[in-house]
N, C-alpha and C positions, 0 to 999 in steps of 0.2 A: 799563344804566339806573342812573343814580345818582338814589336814595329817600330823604328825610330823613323822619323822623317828629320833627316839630316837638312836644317835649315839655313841660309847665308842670309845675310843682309843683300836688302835688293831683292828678294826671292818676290817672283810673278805671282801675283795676288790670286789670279783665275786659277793658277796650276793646283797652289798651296789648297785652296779651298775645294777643289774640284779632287782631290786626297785624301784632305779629311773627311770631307759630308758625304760620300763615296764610301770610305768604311765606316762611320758613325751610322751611315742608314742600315747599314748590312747587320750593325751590330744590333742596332734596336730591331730588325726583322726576323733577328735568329731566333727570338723566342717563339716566333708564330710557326716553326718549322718542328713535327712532329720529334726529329734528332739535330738538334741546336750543337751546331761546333762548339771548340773550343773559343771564346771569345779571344776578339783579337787587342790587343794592350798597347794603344799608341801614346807614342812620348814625343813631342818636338824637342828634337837637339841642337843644338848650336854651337859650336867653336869661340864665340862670342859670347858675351853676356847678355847683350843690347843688339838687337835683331829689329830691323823694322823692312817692309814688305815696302816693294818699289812705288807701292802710293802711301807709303810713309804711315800705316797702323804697324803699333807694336805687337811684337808675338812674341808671347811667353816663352822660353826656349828651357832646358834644363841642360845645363854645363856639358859636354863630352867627359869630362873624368868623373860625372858624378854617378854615370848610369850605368847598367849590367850589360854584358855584349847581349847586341838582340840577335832573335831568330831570322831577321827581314831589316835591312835598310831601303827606303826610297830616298831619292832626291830629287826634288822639284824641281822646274826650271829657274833662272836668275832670270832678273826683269831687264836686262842687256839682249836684244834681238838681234841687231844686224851685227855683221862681223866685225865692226873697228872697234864698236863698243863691248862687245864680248870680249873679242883678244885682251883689250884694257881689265877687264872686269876678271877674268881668269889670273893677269898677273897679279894679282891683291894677296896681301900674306894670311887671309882668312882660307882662302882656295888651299895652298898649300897645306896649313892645317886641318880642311875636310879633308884632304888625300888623305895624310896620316893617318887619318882616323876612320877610312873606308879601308884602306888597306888591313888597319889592325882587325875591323871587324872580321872582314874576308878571313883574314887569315885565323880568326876564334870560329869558324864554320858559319856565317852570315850569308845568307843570300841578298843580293845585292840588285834594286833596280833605280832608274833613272827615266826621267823623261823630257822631252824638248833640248831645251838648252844645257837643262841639266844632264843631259848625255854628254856631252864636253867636260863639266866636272869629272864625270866616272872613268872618262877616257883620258883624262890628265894622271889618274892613276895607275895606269897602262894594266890596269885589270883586267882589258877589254883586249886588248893586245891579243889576234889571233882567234877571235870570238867574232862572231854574226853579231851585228846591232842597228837600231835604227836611231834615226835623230830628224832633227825639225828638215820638213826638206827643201825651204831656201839657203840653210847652212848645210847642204852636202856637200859642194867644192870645198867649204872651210876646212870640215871634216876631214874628207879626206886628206887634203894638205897636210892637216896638222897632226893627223892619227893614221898615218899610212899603214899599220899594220893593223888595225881592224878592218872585219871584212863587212864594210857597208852596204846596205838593203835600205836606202832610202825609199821605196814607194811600199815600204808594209808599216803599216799602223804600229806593230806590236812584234817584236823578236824575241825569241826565249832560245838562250843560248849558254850551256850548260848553270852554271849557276848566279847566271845574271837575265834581268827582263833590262830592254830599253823597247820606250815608246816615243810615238813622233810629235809632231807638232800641237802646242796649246791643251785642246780637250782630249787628245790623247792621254793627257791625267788619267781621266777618267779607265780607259781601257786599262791601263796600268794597276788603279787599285782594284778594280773588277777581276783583273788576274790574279794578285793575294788571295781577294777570297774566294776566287775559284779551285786556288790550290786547295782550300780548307774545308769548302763545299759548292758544288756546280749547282747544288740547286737553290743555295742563297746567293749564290750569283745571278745566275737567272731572277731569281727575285726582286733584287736589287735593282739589277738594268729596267726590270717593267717601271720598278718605282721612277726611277731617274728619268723614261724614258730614250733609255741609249739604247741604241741600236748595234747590232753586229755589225762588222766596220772592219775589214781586214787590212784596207790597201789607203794609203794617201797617196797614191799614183793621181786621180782624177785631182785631185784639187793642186798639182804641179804646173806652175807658168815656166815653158820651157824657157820663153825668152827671156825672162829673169836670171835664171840660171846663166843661160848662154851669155850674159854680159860682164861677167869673172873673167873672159878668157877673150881678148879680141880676134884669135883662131876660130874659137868656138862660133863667136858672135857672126864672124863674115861666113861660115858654113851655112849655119840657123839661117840666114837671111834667103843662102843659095838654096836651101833645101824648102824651106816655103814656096817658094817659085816652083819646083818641081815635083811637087806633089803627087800632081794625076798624072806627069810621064814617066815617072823611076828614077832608082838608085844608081849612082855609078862612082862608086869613087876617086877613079882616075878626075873625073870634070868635079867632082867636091873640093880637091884637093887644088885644083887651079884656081876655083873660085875665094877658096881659104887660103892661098897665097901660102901653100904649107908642102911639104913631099908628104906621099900618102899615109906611111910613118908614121910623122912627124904629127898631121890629123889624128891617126887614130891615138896616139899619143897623149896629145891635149883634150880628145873627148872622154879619155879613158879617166884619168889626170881629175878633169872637173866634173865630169858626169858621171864617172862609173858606167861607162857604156862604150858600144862600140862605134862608129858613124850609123851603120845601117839600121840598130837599135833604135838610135835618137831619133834617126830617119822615120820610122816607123810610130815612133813617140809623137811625135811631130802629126801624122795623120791621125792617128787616134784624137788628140785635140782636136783638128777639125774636123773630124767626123761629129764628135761629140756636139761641139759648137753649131753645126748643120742640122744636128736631129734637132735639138732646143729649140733653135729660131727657124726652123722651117720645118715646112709641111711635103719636102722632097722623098722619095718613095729610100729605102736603104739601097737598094740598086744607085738608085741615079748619086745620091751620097757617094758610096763605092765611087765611081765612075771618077768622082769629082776628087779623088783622094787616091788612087792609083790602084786599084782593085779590079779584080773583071769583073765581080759578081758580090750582091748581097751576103750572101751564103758565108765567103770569106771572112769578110768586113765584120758579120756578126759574132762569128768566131774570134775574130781577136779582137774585141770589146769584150768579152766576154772573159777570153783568157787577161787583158791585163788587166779590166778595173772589176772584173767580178760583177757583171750588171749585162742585164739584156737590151736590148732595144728600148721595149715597152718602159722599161723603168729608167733609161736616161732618158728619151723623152719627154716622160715626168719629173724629172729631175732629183728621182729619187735617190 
């Protein structure tokens, strides 16, 4: 399998590295597996000659017109996090010539992934157009804005959507290249995660600060404020919509808008955190939790922890 990791100047040190040493281990483990894939053949590419990584080490790049279309492109994240510096960092004439050169691959028969930030590069492409994907999840309101026709799944780690993977935030790298070479074999994948120590990880739901989010959108933000208050008595939209200073509409509109949700989703998002926040620093029964978050019973409460971050009681109390 021939791999490019399509590199920009500015590329996120952790990402970049969290890539390579990810399949470099996989590939020095192949030989201890009784049937050794085919190895996998990575080349850093760059659009630029002169690449250096957002703390400023140089990486050897090799030309885009110098290489064979590969079987697999990834793109790391850019070392631009928040959105004013992103938006800046995306209009750069190097962005525009990785499109080019994603597109051509796609269209030589390329599979194509990205991760973090660099989910924004792939969807400047409009590759993504019409396709499931995830991205970092304090840039989903960006996202969305700017990529309206992909269908965003910010709280899953990992999205594999026809012949594109996008992954979420930071060490998400990691799940990214553990999927390559799960495509090539599951049980050097397996292998690898023991090495790495990474764990199976489906959802970046849990690690979501709502109110972060909620401060993209002053709609958004005077809802989040009113729906904390109202936790343990319920949902109603009619009194959300007075408190957001919005017709009901117009609310589900701007949550839909910046959150990809609908009020009562987010509503429900919303107790999930503090339920979570409850079990960690205290020693309250899950009942009385429940109580305290608008639930009649345990039984419930456990069920959706369960169904949204994939974890039971016993193990977010651990903070596992």
């Amino acid at each position: 399998m021939r791999l490019h990791l399509l590199v920009l100047d500015g590329v996120f040190d952790l990402g970049l590295a969290a890539l390579t040493d990810t399949l470099s281990t996989a590939g020095e483990l192949a030989g201890s597996l009784a049937q050794a894939p085919a190895p996998i053949e990575v080349t850093l590419v760059g659009v630029r000659r002169r690449v250096r990584t957002a703390q400023g080490l140089t990486v050897p790049v090799v030309p885009v017109h110098a290489v064979r279309n590969p079987d697999v492109v990834l793109v790391p994240a850019l070392g631009a996090k928040m959105p004013d510096t992103l938006a800046a960092r995306l209009a750069c004439a190097d962005v525009a010539d990785a499109v080019v050169a994603l597109q051509q691959w796609f269209g030589a028969g390329a599979a194509v992934g990205a991760a973090c930030t660099g989910t924004f590069l792939l969807a400047e492409s409009a590759l993504l157009d019409g396709q499931r994907a995830t991205t970092s999840w304090w840039l989903a309101p960006m996202f969305r804005q700017r990529y309206p026709r992909v269908l965003l799944d910010d709280s899953r780690m990992l999205v594999n959507s026809a012949d594109f993977t996008t992954a979420g935030a930071a060490l998400a790298h990691l799940d990214l290249a553990l999927s390559i070479v799960r495509s090539c074999s599951p049980t050097l994948a397996a292998l690898a995660a023991r090495y790495l120590l990474v764990e199976a990880r489906g959802s970046q739901a849990e690690f979501v600060i709502p109110d972060h989010l909620a401060h993209a959108d002053p709609v958004v933000q005077r809802f989040e404020v009113w729906a904390r208050q109202q936790l343990a008595h319920g949902f109603s939209l009619a009194e959300a919509a007075v408190a957001a200073g919005a017709s009901e509409r117009t609310l589900a509109r701007r949550l839909q808008g910046v959150l990809g949700k609908s009020p009562l989703s987010y509503f429900q998002d919303l107790r999930v955190e503090r339920a979570v926040h409850l079990l960690r620093t205290g020693s309250q029964s899950i009942d009385q939790i429940a109580a305290q978050v608008g639930y009649a019973d345990g039984v419930t409460l456990r069920a959706l922890l369960r169904r949204k971050l994939g974890r039971g009681v016993r193990e977010l109390r651990a903070g596992a």
